[in-house]
LUMVOFI-314744 format. One line per 10 residues: their letters; for each residue x, z, y of C-alpha. Coordinates in nm, 4 decimals, padded with zeros to 6 digits. Each point is the difference from the previous one (the first is absolute). Layout:
A) X:Z:Y ~ ...
***
This chain:
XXXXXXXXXX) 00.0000:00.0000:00.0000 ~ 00.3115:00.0810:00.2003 ~ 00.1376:-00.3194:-00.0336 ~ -00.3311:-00.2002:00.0599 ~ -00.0375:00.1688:00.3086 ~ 00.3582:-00.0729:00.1408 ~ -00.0256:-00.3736:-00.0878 ~ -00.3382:00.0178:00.2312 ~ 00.1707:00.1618:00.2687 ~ 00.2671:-00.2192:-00.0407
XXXXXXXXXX) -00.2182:-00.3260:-00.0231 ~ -00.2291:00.1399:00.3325 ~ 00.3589:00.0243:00.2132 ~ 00.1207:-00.3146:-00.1241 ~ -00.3653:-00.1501:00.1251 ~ 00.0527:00.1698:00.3131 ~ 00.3252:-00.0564:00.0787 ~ -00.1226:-00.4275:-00.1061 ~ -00.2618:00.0862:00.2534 ~ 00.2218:00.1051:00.3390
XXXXXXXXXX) 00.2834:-00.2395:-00.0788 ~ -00.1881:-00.2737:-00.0562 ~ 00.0064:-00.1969:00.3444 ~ -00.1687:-00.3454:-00.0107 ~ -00.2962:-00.1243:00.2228 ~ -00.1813:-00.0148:-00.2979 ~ 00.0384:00.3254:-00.1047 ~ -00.2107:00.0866:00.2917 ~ -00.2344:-00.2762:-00.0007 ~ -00.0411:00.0680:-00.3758
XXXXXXXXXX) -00.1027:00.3739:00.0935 ~ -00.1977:-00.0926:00.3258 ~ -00.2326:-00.2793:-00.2659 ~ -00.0229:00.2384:-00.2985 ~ 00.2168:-00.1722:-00.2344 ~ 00.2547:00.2746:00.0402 ~ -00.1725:00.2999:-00.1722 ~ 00.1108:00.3107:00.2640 ~ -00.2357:00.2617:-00.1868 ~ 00.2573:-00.0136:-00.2576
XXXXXXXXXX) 00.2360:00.1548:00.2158 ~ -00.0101:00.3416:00.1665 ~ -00.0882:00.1207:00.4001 ~ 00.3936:00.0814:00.0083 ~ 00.1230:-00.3312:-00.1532 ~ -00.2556:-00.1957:00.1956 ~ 00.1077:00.2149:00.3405 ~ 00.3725:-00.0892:-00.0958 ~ -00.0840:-00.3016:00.0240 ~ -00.1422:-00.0407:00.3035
XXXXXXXXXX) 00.3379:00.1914:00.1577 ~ 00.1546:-00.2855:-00.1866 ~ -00.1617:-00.2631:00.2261 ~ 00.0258:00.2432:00.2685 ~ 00.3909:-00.0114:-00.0466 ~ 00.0187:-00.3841:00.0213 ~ -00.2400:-00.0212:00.3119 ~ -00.2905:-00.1437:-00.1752 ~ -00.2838:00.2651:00.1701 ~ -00.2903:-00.1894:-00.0544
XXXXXXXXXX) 00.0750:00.0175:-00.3398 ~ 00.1402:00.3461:-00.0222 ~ -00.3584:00.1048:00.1135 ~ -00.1706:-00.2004:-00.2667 ~ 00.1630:00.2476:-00.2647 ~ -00.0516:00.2890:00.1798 ~ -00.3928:-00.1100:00.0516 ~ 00.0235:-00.0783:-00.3658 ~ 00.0602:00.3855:-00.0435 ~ -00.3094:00.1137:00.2056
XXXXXXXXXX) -00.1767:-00.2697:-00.1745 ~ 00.0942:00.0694:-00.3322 ~ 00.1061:00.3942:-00.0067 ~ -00.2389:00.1368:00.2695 ~ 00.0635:00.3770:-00.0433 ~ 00.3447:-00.0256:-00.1094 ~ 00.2376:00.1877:00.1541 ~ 00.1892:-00.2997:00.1979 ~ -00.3739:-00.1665:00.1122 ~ 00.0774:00.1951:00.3186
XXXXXXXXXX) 00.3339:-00.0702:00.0348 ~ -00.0488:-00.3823:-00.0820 ~ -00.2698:-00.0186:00.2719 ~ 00.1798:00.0868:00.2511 ~ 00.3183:-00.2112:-00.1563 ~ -00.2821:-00.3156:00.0530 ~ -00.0050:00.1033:00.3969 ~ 00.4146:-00.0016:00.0175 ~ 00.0100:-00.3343:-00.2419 ~ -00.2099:-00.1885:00.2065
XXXXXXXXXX) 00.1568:00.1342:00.3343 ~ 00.3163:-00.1000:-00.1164 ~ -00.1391:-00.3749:-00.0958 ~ -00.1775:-00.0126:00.3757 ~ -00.2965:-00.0176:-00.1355 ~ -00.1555:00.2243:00.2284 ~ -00.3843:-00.0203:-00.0904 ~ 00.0461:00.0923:-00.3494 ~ 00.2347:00.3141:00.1443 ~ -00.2578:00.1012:00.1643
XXXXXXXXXX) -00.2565:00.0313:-00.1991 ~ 00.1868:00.1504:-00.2701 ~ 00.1451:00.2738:00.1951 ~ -00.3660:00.0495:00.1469 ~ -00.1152:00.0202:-00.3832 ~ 00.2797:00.2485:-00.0478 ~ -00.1487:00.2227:00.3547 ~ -00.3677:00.0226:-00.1465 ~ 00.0780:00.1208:-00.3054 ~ 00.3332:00.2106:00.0510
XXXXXXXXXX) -00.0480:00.1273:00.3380 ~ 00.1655:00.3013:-00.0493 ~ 00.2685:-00.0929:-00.1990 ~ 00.3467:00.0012:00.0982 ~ 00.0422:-00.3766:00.0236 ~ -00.3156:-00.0294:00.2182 ~ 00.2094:-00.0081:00.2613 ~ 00.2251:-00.2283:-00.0626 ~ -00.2937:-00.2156:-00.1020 ~ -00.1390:00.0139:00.3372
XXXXXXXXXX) 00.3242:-00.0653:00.1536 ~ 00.0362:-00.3245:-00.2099 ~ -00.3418:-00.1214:00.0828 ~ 00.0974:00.0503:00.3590 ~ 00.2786:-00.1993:-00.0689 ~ -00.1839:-00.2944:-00.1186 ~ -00.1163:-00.0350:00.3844 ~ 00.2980:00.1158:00.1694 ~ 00.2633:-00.2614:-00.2119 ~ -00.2292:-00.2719:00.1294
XXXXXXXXXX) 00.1042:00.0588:00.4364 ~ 00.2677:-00.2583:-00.0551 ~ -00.0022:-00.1110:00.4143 ~ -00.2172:00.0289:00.2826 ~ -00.2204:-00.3169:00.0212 ~ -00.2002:00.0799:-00.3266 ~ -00.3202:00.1950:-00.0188 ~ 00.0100:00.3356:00.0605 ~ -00.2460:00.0800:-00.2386 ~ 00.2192:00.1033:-00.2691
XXXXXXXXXX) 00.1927:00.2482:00.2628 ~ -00.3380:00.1579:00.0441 ~ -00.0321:00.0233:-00.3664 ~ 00.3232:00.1309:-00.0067 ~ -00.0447:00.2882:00.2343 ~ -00.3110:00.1091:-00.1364 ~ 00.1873:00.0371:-00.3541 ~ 00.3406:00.1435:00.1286 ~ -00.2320:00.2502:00.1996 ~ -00.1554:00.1094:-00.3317
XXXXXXXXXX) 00.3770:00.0242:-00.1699 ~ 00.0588:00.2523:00.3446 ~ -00.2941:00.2198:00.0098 ~ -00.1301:00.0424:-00.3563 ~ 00.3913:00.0327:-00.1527 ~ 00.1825:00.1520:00.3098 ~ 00.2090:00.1914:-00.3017 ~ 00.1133:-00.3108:-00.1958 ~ 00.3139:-00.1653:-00.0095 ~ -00.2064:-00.3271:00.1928
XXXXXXXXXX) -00.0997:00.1779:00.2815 ~ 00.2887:00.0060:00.1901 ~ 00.0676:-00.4147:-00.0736 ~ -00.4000:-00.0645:00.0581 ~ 00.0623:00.1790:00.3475 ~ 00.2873:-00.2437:00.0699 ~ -00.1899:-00.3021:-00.1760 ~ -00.3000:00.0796:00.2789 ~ 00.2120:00.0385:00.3217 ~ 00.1332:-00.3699:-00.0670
XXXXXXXXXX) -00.3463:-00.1486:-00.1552 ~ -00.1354:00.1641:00.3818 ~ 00.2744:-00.1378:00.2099 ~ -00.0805:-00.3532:-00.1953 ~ -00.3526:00.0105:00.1458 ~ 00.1379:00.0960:00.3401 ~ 00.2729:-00.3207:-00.0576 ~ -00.3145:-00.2186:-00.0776 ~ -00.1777:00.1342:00.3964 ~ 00.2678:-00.0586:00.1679
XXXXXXXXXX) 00.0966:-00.3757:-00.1768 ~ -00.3869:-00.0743:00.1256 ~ 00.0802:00.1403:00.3625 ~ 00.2976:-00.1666:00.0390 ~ -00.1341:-00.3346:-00.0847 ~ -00.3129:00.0612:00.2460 ~ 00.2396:00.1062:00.2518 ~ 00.2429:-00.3240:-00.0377 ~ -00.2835:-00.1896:00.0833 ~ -00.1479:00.1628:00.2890
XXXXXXXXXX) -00.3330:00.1684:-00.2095 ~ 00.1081:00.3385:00.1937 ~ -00.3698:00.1567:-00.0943 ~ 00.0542:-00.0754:-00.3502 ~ 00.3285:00.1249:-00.0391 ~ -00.0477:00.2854:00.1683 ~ -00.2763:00.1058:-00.3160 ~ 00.2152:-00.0090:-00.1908 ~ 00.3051:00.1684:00.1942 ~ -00.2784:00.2416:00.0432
XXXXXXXXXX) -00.0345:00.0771:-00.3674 ~ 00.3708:00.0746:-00.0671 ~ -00.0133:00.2726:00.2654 ~ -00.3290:00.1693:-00.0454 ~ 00.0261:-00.0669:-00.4308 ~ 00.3608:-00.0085:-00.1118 ~ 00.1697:00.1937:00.2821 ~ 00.2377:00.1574:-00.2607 ~ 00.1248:-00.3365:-00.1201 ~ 00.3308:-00.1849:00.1730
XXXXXXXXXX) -00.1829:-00.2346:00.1557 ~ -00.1858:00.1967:00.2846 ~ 00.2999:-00.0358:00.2530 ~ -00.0583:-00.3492:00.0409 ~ -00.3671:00.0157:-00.0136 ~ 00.0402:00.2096:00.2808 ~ 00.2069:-00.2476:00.1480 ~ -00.2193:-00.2989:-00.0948 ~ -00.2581:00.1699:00.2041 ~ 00.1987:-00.0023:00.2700
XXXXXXXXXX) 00.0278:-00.3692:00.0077 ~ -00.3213:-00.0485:-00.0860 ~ -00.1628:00.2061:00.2784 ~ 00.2200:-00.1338:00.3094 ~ -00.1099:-00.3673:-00.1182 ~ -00.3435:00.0905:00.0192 ~ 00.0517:00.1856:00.3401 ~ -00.1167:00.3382:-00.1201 ~ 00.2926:00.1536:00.1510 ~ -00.1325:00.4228:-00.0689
XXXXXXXXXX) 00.0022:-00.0941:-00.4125 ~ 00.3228:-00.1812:00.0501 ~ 00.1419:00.3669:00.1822 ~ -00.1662:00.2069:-00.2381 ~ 00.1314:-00.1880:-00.3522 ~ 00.3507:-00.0047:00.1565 ~ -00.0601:00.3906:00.1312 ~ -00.0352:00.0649:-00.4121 ~ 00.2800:-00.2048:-00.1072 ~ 00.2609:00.2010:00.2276
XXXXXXXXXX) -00.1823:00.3273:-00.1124 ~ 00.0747:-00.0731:-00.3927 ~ 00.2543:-00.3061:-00.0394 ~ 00.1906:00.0521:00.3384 ~ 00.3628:-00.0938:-00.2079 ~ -00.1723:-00.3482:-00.1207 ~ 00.1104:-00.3418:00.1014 ~ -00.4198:-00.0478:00.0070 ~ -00.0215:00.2521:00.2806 ~ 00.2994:-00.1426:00.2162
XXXXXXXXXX) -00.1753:-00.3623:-00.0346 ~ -00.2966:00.1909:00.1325 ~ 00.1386:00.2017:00.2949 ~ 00.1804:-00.3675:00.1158 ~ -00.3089:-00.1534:00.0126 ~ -00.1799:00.2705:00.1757 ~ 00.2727:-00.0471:00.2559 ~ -00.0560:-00.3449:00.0648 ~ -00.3321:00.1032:00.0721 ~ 00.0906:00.2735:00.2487
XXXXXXXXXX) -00.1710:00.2169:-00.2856 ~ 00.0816:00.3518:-00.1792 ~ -00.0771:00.1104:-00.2933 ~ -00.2741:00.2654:00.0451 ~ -00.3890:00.0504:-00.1012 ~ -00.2526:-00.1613:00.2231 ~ -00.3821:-00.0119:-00.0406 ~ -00.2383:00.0959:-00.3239 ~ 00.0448:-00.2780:-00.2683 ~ 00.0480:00.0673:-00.3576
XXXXXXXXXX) 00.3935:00.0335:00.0473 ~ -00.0210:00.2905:00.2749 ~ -00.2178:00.1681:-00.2932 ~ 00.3328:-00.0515:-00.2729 ~ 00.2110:00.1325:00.3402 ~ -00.1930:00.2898:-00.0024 ~ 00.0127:00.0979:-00.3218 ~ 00.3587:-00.0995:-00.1350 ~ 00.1549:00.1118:00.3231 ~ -00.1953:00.2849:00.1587
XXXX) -00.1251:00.0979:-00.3044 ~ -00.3360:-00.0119:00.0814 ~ -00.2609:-00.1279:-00.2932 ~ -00.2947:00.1427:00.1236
***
C-alpha cells in the first residue's frame, strides 16, 4: 500500500511539474477550450501555474488560471488569494477593465480582509495608469480620485495609504494642468471671458495644486485686456501675498507698472472674496 501510494504521489508531481513547465500557446488555448482537462490538477498546481505565466509576462493568461481556481475550487484555500492574483494579472497585462472588476469582486466579498486594501488600491490604479498627458478626457482622473480617496480614508493604516495620498496630489494637479491648458488657449486668442472661467476654477478649486501662481497671473492679463482694472489689482494683490518669490508674480507686478497700477484689492468681485479669506483670514 506504501508503495502504491508513493508511485501516486510520484505520478501527481510528475503531472504537475508537466503542467507548469509546459509553455506552448497551446497549452493555454488547450486549457482556455476544454481540451486540456485542469480538474485533474490541484488549486496549488493550477495557481503555480498561473505565477508561471505571470513570470513570463503573459497576465491575461496568468488570470485565466487563477479564475480557473475560483471557478473550479471555490472555497479552497487559494480562491481568495487567486482572486485577487486575477486583479494584479490583468493590471500587469493593461487590461484595465478586467482589473477592475476583479479587484471590485475581491472588495464585496472580502471587505475586511487584509488584501482589501490593496484591492482597492489596484482598482484605483486601473484609472490612475490611464492619465498618460493632458489633452485626454479627464474622466478617468475623476475616476481616479474618487478610488484613491477610498484607498485614503477607509485604509488610512495600510501600507497604500501613504502612495494613494501621493497618487491623488498628482491625479489633482492633472485636472488643474487640464484648466489652465483651456485658459491659456482662450487667452492666446483674445476669449479673455472664457479664459478667465477657467483661470477661475484653478484658484477657487485646486488652490493647493502648482498651478495657481499663474492662474493668478493669467488673471491678471486677462482682466487689464478687458479693462476691469480693480480684478486685475486684486488677482495680482493675492499673487504677491502667497507666490511673491515666483517669476509669475514679477511678470505681474511689470505689467501693473506699465499700467501705472499696484497690486492691491479694489471693489467686491469674486476675487476680493478669495483676498479676504486666504489673506485676512476672513471666511465668514
Amino acid at each position: 500500500m506504501a508503495g502504491i501510494g508513493a508511485r501516486t504521489r510520484l505520478f501527481g508531481s510528475v503531472l504537475a511539474l508537466a503542467f507548469v513547465i509546459a509553455c506552448s500557446d497551446n497549452d493555454v488555448s488547450d486549457a482556455r477550450s476544454g481540451t486540456l482537462d485542469l480538474e485533474q490538477f490541484t488549486p496549488e498546481q493550477i495557481y503555480e501555474r498561473g505565477e508561471f505565466e505571470l513570470a513570463r509576462d503573459r497576465g491575461t493568461d496568468a488570470a485565466f488560471f487563477f479564475s480557473e481556481i475560483e471557478r473550479l475550487y471555490p472555497y479552497s484555500e487559494l480562491s481568495k488569494r487567486a482572486l485577487i492574483m486575477q486583479a494584479f494579472s490583468y493590471h500587469a497585462d493593461k487590461s484595465y477593465p478586467e482589473s477592475r472588476a476583479a479587484a471590485q469582486r475581491y472588495i464585496d466579498f472580502y471587505p475586511a480582509d487584509e488584501d482589501a486594501a490593496y484591492a482597492q488600491y489596484l482598482l484605483a490604479l486601473s484609472y490612475y495608469d490611464q492619465i498618460d498627458e493632458v489633452g485626454r478626457d479627464q474622466g478617468l482622473t475623476f475616476q481616479a480620485l474618487q478610488e484613491l480617496r477610498k484607498v485614503i480614508e477607509i485604509y488610512p493604516e495600510s501600507e497604500y495609504a501613504r502612495s494613494a495620498i501621493l497618487k491623488f496630489d498628482l491625479a489633482f494637479d492633472h485636472l488643474a494642468s487640464k484648466e489652465m491648458e483651456i485658459g491659456r488657449y482662450y487667452l492666446r486668442r483674445d476669449h479673455y471671458a472664457a479664459a478667465i472661467s477657467r483661470f477661475r476654477v484653478v484658484v477657487e478649486d485646486f488652490s493647493t495644486t502648482t498651478h495657481t501662481a499663474e492662474a493668478l497671473h493669467r488673471l491678471v492679463e486677462a482682466y487689464l485686456s478687458l479693462g476691469l482694472v480693480s480684478e486685475a489689482q486684486t488677482a495680482a494683490a493675492i499673487l504677491g501675498h502667497n507666490f511673491q518669490a515666483t517669476e509669475w508674480y514679477e511678470d505681474s507686478y511689470k505689467l501693473l507698472r506699465e499700467n501705472g497700477l499696484e497690486a492691491k484689492p479694489e471693489g467686491s468681485s469674486w476675487l476680493s472674496q478669495v483676498y479676504r479669506q486666504t489673506v485676512q483670514g476672513q471666511w465668514l
